[in-house]
MARLUM-489661 format. One line per field, with one value per residue (C-alpha): residue number from 1; x, y, z. Coordinates in steps of 0.2 Angstrom, whole numbers, plus 5000, padded with zeros to 4 digits. Layout:
n (NUM:...)
X (X:...)
Y (Y:...)
Z (Z:...)
//
This chain:
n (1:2:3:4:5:6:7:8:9:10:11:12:13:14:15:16:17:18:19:20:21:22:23:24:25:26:27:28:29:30:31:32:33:34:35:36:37:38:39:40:41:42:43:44:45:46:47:48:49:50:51:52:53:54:55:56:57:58:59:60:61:62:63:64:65:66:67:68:69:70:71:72:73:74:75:76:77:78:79:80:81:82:83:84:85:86:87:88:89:90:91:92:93:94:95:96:97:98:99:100:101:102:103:104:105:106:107:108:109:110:111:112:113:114:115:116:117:118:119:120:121:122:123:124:125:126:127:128:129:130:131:132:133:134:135:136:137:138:139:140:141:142:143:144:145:146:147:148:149:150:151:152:153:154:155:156:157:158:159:160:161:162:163:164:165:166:167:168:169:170:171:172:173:174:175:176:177:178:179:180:181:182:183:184:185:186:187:188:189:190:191:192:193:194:195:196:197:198:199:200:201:202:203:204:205:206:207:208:209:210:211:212:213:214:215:216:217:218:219:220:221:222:223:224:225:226:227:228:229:230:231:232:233:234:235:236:237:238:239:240:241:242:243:244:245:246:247:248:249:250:251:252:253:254:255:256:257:258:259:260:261:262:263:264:265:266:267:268:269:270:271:272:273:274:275:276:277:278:279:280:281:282:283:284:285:286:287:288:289:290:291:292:293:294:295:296:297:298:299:300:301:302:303:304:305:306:307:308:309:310:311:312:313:314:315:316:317:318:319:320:321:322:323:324:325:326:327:328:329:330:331:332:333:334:335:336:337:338:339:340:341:342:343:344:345:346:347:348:349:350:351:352:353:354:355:356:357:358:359:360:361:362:363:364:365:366:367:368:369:370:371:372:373:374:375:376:377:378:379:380:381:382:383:384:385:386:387:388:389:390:391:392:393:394:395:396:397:398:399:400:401:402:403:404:405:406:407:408:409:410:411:412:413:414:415:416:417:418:419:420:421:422:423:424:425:426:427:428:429:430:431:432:433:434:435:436:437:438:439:440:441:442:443:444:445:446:447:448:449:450:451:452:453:454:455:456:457:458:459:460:461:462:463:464:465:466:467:468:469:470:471:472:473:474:475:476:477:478:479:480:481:482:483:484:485:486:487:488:489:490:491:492:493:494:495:496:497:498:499:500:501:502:503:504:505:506:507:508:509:510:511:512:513:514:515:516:517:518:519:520:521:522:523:524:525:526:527:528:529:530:531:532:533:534:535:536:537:538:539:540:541:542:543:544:545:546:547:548:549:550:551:552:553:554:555:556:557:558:559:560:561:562:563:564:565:566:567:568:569:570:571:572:573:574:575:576:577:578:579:580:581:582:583:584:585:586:587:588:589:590:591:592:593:594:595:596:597:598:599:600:601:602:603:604:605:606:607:608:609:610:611:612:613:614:615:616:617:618:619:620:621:622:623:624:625:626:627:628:629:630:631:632:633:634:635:636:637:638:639:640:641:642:643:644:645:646:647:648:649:650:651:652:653:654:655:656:657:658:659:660:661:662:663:664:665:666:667:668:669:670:671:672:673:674:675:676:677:678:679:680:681:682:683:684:685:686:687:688:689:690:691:692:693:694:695:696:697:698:699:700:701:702:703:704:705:706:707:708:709:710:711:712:713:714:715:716:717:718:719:720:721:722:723:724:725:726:727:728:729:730:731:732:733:734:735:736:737:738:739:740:741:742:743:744:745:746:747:748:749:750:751:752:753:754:755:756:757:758:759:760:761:762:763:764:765:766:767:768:769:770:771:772:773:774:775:776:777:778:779:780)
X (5540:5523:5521:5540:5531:5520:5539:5547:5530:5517:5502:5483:5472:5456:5439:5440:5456:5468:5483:5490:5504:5500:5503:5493:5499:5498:5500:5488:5485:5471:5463:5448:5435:5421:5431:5436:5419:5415:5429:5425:5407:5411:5424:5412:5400:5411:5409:5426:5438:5454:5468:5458:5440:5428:5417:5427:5432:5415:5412:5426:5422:5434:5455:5454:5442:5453:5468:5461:5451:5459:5464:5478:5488:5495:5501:5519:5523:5514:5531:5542:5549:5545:5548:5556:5549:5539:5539:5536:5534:5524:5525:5512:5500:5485:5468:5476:5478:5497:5492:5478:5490:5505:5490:5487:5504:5502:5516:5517:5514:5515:5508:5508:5497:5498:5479:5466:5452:5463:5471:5452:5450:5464:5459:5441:5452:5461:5449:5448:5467:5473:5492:5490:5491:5487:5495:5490:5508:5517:5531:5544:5539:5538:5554:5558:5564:5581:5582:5566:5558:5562:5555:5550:5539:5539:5526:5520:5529:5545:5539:5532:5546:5547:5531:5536:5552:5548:5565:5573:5587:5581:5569:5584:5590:5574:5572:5591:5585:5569:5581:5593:5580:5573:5589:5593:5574:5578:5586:5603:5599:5584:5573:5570:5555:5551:5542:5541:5537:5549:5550:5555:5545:5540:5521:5528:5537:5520:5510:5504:5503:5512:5504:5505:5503:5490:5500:5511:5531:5533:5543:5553:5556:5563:5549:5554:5540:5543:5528:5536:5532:5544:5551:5567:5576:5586:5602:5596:5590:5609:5617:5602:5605:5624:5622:5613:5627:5615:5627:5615:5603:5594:5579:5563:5551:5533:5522:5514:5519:5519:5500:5490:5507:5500:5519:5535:5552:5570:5586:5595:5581:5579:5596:5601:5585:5583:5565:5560:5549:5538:5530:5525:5512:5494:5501:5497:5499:5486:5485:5477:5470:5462:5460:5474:5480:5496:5506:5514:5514:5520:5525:5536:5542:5546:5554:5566:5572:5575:5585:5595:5597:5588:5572:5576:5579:5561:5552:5535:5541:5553:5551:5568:5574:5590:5599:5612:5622:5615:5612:5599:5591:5593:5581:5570:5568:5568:5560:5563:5545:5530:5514:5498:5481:5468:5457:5443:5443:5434:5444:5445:5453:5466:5483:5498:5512:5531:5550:5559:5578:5590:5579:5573:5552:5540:5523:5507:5498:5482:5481:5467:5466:5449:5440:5437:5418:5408:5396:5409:5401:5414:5429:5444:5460:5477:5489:5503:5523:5530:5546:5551:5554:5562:5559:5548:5529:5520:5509:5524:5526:5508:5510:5527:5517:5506:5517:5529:5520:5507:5506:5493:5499:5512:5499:5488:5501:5506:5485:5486:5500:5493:5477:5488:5497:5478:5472:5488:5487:5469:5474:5487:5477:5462:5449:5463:5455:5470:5468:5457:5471:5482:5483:5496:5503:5503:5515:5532:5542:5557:5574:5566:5549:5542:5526:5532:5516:5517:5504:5492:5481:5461:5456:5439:5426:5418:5424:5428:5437:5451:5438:5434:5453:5455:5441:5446:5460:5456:5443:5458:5472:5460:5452:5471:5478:5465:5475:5485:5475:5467:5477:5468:5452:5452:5460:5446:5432:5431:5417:5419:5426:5415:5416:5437:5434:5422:5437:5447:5438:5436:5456:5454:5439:5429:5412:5405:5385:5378:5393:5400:5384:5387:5406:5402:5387:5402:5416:5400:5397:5416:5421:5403:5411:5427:5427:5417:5408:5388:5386:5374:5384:5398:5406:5391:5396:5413:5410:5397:5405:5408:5427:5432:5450:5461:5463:5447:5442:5433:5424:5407:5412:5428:5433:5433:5445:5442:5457:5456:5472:5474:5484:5502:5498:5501:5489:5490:5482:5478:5467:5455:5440:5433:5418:5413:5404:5395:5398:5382:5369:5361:5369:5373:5377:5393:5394:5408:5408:5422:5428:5430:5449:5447:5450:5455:5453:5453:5457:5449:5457:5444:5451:5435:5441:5457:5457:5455:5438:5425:5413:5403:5402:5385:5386:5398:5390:5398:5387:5384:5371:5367:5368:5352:5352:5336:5344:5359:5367:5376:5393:5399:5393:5398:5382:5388:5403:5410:5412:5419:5430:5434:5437:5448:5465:5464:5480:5477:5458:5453:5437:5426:5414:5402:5388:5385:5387:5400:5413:5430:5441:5454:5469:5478:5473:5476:5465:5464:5453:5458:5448:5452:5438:5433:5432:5440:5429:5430:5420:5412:5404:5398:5387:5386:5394:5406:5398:5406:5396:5397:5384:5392:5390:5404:5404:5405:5418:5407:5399:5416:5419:5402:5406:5423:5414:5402:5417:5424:5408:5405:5424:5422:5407:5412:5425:5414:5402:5417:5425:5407:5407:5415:5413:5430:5427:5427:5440:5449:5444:5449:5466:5468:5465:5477:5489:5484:5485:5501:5509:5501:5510:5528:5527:5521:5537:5547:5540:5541:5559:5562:5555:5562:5578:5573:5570:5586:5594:5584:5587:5605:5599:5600:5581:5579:5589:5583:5564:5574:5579:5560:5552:5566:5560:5541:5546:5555)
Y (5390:5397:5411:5418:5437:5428:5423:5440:5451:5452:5449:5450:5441:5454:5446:5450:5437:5452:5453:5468:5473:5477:5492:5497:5509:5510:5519:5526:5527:5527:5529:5535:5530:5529:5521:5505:5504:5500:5487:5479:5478:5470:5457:5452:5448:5440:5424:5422:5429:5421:5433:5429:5435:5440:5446:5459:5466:5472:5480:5493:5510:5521:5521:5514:5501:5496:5495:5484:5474:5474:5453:5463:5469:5450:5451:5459:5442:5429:5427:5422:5407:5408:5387:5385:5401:5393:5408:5425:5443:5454:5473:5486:5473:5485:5476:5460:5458:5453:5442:5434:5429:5423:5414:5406:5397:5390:5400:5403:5421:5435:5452:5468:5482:5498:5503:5495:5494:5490:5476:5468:5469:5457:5447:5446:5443:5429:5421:5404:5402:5396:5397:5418:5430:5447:5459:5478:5487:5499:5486:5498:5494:5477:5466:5454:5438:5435:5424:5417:5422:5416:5433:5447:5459:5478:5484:5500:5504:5513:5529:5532:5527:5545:5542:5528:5533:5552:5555:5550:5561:5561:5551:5540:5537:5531:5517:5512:5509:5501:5489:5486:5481:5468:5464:5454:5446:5435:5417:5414:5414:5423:5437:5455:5462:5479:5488:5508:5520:5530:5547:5551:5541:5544:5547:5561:5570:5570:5579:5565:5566:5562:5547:5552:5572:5574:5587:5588:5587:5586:5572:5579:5594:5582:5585:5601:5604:5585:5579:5562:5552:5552:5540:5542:5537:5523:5531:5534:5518:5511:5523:5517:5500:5500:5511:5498:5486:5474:5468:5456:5466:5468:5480:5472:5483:5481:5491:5501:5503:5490:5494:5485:5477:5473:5467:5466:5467:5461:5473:5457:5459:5476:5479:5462:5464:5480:5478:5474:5489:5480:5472:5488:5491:5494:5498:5513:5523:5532:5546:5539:5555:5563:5564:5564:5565:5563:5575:5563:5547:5534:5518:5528:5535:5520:5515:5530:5530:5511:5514:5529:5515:5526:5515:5507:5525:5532:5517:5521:5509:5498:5480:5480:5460:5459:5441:5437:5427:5432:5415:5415:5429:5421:5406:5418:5428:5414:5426:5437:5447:5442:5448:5447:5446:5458:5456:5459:5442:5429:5420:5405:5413:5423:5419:5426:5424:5420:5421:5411:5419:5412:5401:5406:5402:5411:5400:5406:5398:5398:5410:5400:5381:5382:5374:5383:5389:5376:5386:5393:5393:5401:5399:5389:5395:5387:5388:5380:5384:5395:5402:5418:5432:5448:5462:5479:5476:5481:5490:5501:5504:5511:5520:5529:5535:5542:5556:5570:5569:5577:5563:5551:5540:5531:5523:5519:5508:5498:5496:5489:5477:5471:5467:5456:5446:5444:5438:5427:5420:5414:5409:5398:5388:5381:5385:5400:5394:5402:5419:5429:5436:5439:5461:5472:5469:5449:5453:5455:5465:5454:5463:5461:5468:5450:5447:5434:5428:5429:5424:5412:5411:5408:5396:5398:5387:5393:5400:5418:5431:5443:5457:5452:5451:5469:5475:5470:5475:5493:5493:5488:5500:5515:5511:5512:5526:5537:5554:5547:5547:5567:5571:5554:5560:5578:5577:5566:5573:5558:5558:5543:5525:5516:5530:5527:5507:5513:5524:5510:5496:5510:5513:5494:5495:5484:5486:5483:5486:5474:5465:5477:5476:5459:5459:5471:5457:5443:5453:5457:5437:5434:5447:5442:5424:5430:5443:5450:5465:5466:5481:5480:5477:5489:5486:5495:5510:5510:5515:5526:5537:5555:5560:5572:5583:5578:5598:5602:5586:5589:5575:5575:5577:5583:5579:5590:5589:5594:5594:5600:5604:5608:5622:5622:5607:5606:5601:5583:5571:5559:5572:5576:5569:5570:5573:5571:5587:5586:5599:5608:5611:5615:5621:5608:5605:5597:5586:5581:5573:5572:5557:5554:5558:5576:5584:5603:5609:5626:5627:5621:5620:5619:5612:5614:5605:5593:5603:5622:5629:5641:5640:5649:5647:5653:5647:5639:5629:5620:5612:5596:5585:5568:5553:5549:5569:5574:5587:5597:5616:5626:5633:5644:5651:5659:5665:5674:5673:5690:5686:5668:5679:5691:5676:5664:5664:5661:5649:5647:5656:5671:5680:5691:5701:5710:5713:5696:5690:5685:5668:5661:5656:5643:5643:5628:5608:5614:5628:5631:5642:5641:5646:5651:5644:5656:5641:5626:5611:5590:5575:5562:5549:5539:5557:5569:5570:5588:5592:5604:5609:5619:5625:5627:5627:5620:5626:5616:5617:5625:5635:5642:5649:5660:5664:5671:5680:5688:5695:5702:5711:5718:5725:5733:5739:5746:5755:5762:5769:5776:5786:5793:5804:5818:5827:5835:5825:5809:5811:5813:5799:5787:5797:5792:5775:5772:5783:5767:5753:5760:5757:5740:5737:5742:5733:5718:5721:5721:5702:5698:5702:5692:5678:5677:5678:5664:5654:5657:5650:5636:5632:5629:5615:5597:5593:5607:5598:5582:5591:5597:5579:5573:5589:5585:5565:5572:5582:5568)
Z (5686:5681:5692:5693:5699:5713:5722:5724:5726:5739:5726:5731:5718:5718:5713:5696:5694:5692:5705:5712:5725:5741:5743:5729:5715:5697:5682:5675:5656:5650:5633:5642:5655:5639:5631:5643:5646:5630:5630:5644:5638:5624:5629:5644:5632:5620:5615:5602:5610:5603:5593:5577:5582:5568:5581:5590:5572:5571:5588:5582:5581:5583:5586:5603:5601:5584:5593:5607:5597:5579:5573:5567:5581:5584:5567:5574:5581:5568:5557:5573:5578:5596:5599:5615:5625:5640:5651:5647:5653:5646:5651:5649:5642:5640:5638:5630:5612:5611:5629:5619:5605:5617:5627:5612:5610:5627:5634:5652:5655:5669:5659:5669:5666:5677:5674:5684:5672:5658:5669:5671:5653:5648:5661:5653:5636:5642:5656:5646:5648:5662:5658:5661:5676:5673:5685:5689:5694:5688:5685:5691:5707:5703:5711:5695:5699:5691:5675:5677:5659:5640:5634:5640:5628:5629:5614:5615:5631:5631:5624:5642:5651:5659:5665:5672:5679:5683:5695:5681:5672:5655:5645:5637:5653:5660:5643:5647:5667:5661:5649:5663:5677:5663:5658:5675:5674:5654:5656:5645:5629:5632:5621:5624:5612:5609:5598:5596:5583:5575:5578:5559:5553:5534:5536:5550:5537:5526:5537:5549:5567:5581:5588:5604:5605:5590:5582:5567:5568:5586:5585:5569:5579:5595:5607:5612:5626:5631:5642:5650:5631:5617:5605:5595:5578:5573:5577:5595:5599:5594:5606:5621:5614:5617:5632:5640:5635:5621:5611:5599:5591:5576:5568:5561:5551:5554:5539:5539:5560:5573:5578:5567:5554:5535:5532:5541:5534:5539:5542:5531:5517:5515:5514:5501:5490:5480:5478:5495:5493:5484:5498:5503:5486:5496:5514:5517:5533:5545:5557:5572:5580:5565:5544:5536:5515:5511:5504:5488:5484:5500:5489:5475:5491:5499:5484:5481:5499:5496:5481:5494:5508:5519:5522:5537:5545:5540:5544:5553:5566:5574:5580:5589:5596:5608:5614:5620:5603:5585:5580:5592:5584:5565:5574:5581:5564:5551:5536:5526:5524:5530:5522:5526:5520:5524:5541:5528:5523:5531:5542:5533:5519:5528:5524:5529:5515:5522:5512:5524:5524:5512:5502:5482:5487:5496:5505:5510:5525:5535:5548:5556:5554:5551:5536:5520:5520:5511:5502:5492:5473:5462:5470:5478:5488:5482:5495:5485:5487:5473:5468:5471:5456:5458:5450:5448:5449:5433:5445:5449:5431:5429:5443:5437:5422:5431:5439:5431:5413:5408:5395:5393:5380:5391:5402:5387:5379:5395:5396:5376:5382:5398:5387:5376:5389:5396:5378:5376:5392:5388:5373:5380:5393:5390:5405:5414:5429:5439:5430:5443:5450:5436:5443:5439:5457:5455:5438:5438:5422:5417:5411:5392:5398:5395:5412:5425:5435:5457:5470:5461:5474:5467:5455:5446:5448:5431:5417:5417:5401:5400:5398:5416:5423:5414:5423:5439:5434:5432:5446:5460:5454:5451:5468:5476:5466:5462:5468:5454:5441:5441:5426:5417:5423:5420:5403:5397:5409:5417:5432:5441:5441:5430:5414:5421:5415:5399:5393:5394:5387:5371:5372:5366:5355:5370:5367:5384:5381:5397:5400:5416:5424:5424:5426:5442:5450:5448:5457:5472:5472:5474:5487:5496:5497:5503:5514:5526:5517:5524:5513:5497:5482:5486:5470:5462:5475:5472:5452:5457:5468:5459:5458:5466:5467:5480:5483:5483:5493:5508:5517:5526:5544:5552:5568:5584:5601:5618:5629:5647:5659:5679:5685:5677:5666:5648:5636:5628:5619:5635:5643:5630:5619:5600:5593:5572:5564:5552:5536:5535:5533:5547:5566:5577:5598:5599:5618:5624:5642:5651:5659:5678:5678:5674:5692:5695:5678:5676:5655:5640:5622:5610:5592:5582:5566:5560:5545:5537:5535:5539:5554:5564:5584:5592:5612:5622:5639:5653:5665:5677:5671:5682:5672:5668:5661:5670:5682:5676:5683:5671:5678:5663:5647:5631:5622:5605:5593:5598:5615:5611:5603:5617:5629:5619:5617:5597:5586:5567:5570:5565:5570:5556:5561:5542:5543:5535:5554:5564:5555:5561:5549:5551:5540:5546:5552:5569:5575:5595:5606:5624:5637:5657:5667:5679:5692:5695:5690:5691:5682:5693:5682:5696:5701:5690:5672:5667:5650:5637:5625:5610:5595:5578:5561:5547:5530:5516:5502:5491:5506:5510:5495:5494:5513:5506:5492:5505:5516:5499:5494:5514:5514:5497:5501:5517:5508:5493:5508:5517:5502:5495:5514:5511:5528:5536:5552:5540:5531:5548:5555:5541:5540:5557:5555:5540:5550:5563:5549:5543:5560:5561:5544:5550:5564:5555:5541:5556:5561:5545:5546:5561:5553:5539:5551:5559:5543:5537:5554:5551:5534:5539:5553:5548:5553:5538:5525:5528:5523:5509:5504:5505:5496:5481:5482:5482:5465:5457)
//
């Protein structure tokens, strides 16, 4: 049965190879009309298009593209025993990257996709595969033929079951009638696949977004102004899960989320092995709507909450996998952790690195059976089977050092016996060939603090020393914990990474003269042979780059959003665009143009940065241009910051007007300035494209602190000017406006009082304590 869908549904096949029901409907998601034309630009003119593709990794540029394109996104499924599945449903398949992958294992599949474009992108993916029908439906109005599928896949997919299902009851009870109707579609013995984030998730509680709104702490806070999209936490998933009468069941835990997975961990592993959180050394999580810096450390995070038993309930993500029996499952999970390497390797040398459950090794196999590349001059992959040690890293011991001390010395004497080990090490074997890699995360710290060796994967083709493993050694781990090393290189005024490696080579009384010059030009001709890096020596860049505070940190560009919302509609993240802005140091037009689904709008939000600042707004335009830009008809316009001022609806900004000029000020990573259109207004791409524009000028960090200074001086001096008049009728005046900014002041205490009511309501909630529980685990 290779089309089990085509039997129960009257399908049309279009001419683009994608079927749809007749009547037509669909869903419409959509990441953007710019931005699925871009994909299907590029998968049209794709010539590798297989789940592996170097090629589509370097058309990425930004989230959407990444996540469409990304070799990782196939990761979540590369450690599963999928032997035996022959047919397969796939639901909200979006532009094909799992289809590709699934494709790939020459399983039958029928993958349903509710968006039109979307649907003609994975067809485009997979159009050299022959064993895959894509569908356009919204499968809920899909008829699924009963026990016709092996496996049915739900990635990405159930946080809009609402959307789905809007007659539903609640969102809960749309997922449990999504997983009932798919339910009656899987064979006995057959799989259901779903994957999801984790609405407390840890990167949540450090100050990241919520994938799907763009804000902070909606989900932590239970979606209160739910919108049809909304995950949930491992506890509600076990009530949906039993609701919907899933007996067999287990969690899988893709790092850092299930979107692009570096690692994935078992439920039966995290829980049996207390340093499981090792795995996790270099994941590190993202915000995928705009710049975001943790608020601590992630991995001695990871690690205490381990140690608690609380890591599988703040995972980023859940990669959930029902059946019927639970020895079913064991087969279809047959490891303990999968790792991979990173997608910046060539893929010759990507590998992905499996402990199979149960067993006391660990082995590391090609992701691609491709040949290695011949012109490699320097160095060989060893892909050989080795025994698997527990223990702590010593990386996680340098790192520990690093944090609650303001002492030095500590790290300086694990540096003196790491340099040792290196020197014995040498010492003991002739050539070290298989030293490369010998990194503070490839060595694990027995009971008796003796070094036990993991993950000898590179042998030397020449002869290299221990000064070189030490520098790569100190290159890599200050590359991956600079935050952590501020107090190291404040202390010794330390500037950038290469003075960090001179001041340790002295710590050892290394005289270095030529020899990191040439250390640094070996490490360039490795990584060029490895990975795919085009840039220019990017070694030499690395220890170049001027250090800078973490809290004083700004980058060069921030990025702007501009959402757009009908008549009694809400804000959110699908109806809107970003921009970058550059930092200074001149003014700039900021475009965005809004996509042919923007019908009847009759609001703006403008969120003119993702971080606080000062910035200054001169004119504000909103106008019809055609698309070739010749003829355009302006329909709105703001022309100074006062009346942008006067217009807006202003959260987290703050409008000054000195005599300096006119400045916002935003105080928060989520400044918004909504406008009511005077008319309603819609985008046609095919005629005439809606174009927001906005000219603006950021302030750089050191900018904002002379544009602070300037406010100072202009309200003193205002006040100097005001008591030198000594006029009657003066005096009265600024009497009556104290009298004014007195009442202002009591009515703020009384705020202030209701506030801090409010807080003290909330301090006794759970969602409260459970920050209290993080912020004391950020202090440790």
């Amino acid at each position: 049965m290779k089309f089990p869908l085509l039997k129960c549904n009257n399908l049309v096949k279009t001419d683009s190879s994608v079927w749809t029901v007749e009547p037509k409907g669909s869903f419409d998601y959509s990441d953007g009309e710019t931005a699925e034309e871009y994909l299907n630009d590029v998968i049209m003119n794709a010539q590798d298009l297989t789940s592996q593709s170097v090629e589509l990794d370097e058309k990425i540029i930004d989230w959407p593209s990444e996540y469409h394109l990304s070799s990782k996104r196939a990761n979540l499924l590369r450690g599963l025993k999928l032997d035996g599945i022959k047919n397969v449903l796939e639901l909200g398949s979006g532009c094909g990257s799992i289809t590709r992958y699934l494709g790939e294992l020459h399983i039958n599949i029928d993958a349903v996709e509710g968006n039109f474009k979307r649907a003609e992108i994975n067809r485009l993916r997979c159009r050299d595969l022959e064993n895959v029908n894509v569908i356009n439906a919204n499968f809920n109005e899909l008829i699924l033929p009963k026990e016709a599928y092996n496996a049915v896949f739900l990635i990405g997919v159930l946080e809009y079951a609402k959307k789905f299902l809007p007659n539903a009851v609640s969102d809960k009870n749309a997922v449990i009638n999504i997983l009932t109707n798919v339910k009656s579609a899987l064979k006995k013995d057959g799989v259901l696949f779903i994957a999801i984030e984790n609405r407390m998730g840890l990167k949540y509680w450090m100050g990241a977004s919520e994938d799907h709104y763009g804000q902070t702490y909606v989900g932590l806070y239970g979606y209160p102004q739910s919108q049809g999209v909304r995950t949930y936490d491992k506890r509600e998933w076990e009530y949906i899960l039993d609701y919907a009468n899933f007996k067999c069941y287990r969690f899988i835990y893709p790092f850092p989320d299930y979107k692009l997975p570096s690692a994935v961990l078992s439920d039966v592993y995290i829980k049996n092995d207390e340093y499981a959180h090792s795995i996790l050394y270099r994941v590190s999580s993202r915000d995928y709507t705009k710049a975001w810096r943790p608020n601590g450390d992630e991995f001695l995070i990871w690690k205490s909450l381990q140690q608690s038993y609380y890591l599988e309930d703040f995972a980023n993500s859940f990669f959930i996998i029902i059946s019927d029996s639970m020895d079913r499952l064991a087969n279809v999970i047959p490891y303990d952790f999968v790792h991979f390497s990173d997608s910046i390797r060539k893929p010759a040398y990507r590998t992905v690195t499996i402990k199979p459950v149960g067993e006391s090794y660990v082995r590391k196999e090609r992701m691609v059976s491709t040949e290695r590349e011949s012109n490699a001059q320097f160095i060989k992959q060893n892909l050989k089977q080795a025994k698997y040690i527990k223990g702590p890293l010593l990386s996680t011991v340098w790192i520990e050092t690093l944090v609650g001390s303001n002492d030095n010395r500590p790290f300086e004497i694990l540096i003196q016996d790491y340099y040792r080990f290196l020197i014995q090490y040498f010492h003991n074997q002739e050539f070290s060939h298989d030293a490369f890699d010998l990194l503070p995360f490839n060595i694990i710290l027995d009971n008796d603090g003796s070094y036990r060796i993991i993950d000898k994967e590179w042998i030397m083709t020449s002869r290299i020393s221990p000064e070189y493993v030490l520098f790569r050694a100190i290159l890599w781990f200050s590359c991956i914990c600079k935050e952590l090393l501020i107090r190291i290189y404040k202390t010794k005024n330390i500037t950038n990474m290469r003075e960090f490696v001179e001041y340790v080579f002295s710590l050892l009384s290394i005289r270095l003269d030529q020899e990191l010059d040439k250390f640094v030009e070996f490490e360039w001709q490795v990584q060029a042979e490895l990975t795919c890096l085009k840039e220019p020596n990017i070694i030499t860049t690395m220890l170049s780059e001027p250090f800078q505070d973490p809290l004083d940190l700004q980058s060069e560009t921030v990025s702007a959003q501009l959402f757009w919302a009908g008549e009694n509609e809400y804000f959110c993240e699908d109806n809107s665009v970003s921009v970058s802005v550059s930092l200074g140091p001149d003014r700039q037009i900021l475009i965005f143009k809004l996509p042919g689904s923007a019908i009847n709008v009759c609001r703006l939000r403008l969120d003119p940065s993702d971080q606080p600042g000062i910035f200054d707004l001169f004119n504000i335009v909103l106008k019809y241009s055609d698309p070739k830009g010749k003829q355009e008809k302006l329909l709105w316009q703001i022309q100074s910051g006062r009346e942008i001022a006067q217009y807006s609806q202003r959260e987290n900004v703050y409008y000054c007007n000195a005599n300096s000029g006119e400045t916002f000020l935003s105080l928060s990573n989520d400044p918004q300035l909504v406008f009511e259109l005077p008319i309603k207004v819609k985008a046609d791409a095919r005629e005439k494209i809606l174009q927001f524009e906005v000219e603006m000028y950021w302030y750089k960090s050191k900018d904002d602190s002379i544009a602070v200074r300037t406010l100072e001086k202009e309200i003193v001096m205002q006040w100097q000017q005001i008591r030198s008049k000594n006029s009657t009728i003066e005096m009265i005046d600024l009497e009556n406006n104290i009298c004014e900014k007195n009442c202002i002041i009591q009515e703020k205490d009384i705020h202030i009082q209701n506030v801090e009511s409010e807080l003290n309501m909330i301090k006794q909630s759970k969602i409260w304590q459970t920050a209290e529980f993080f912020r004391r685990l950020l202090i440790k």
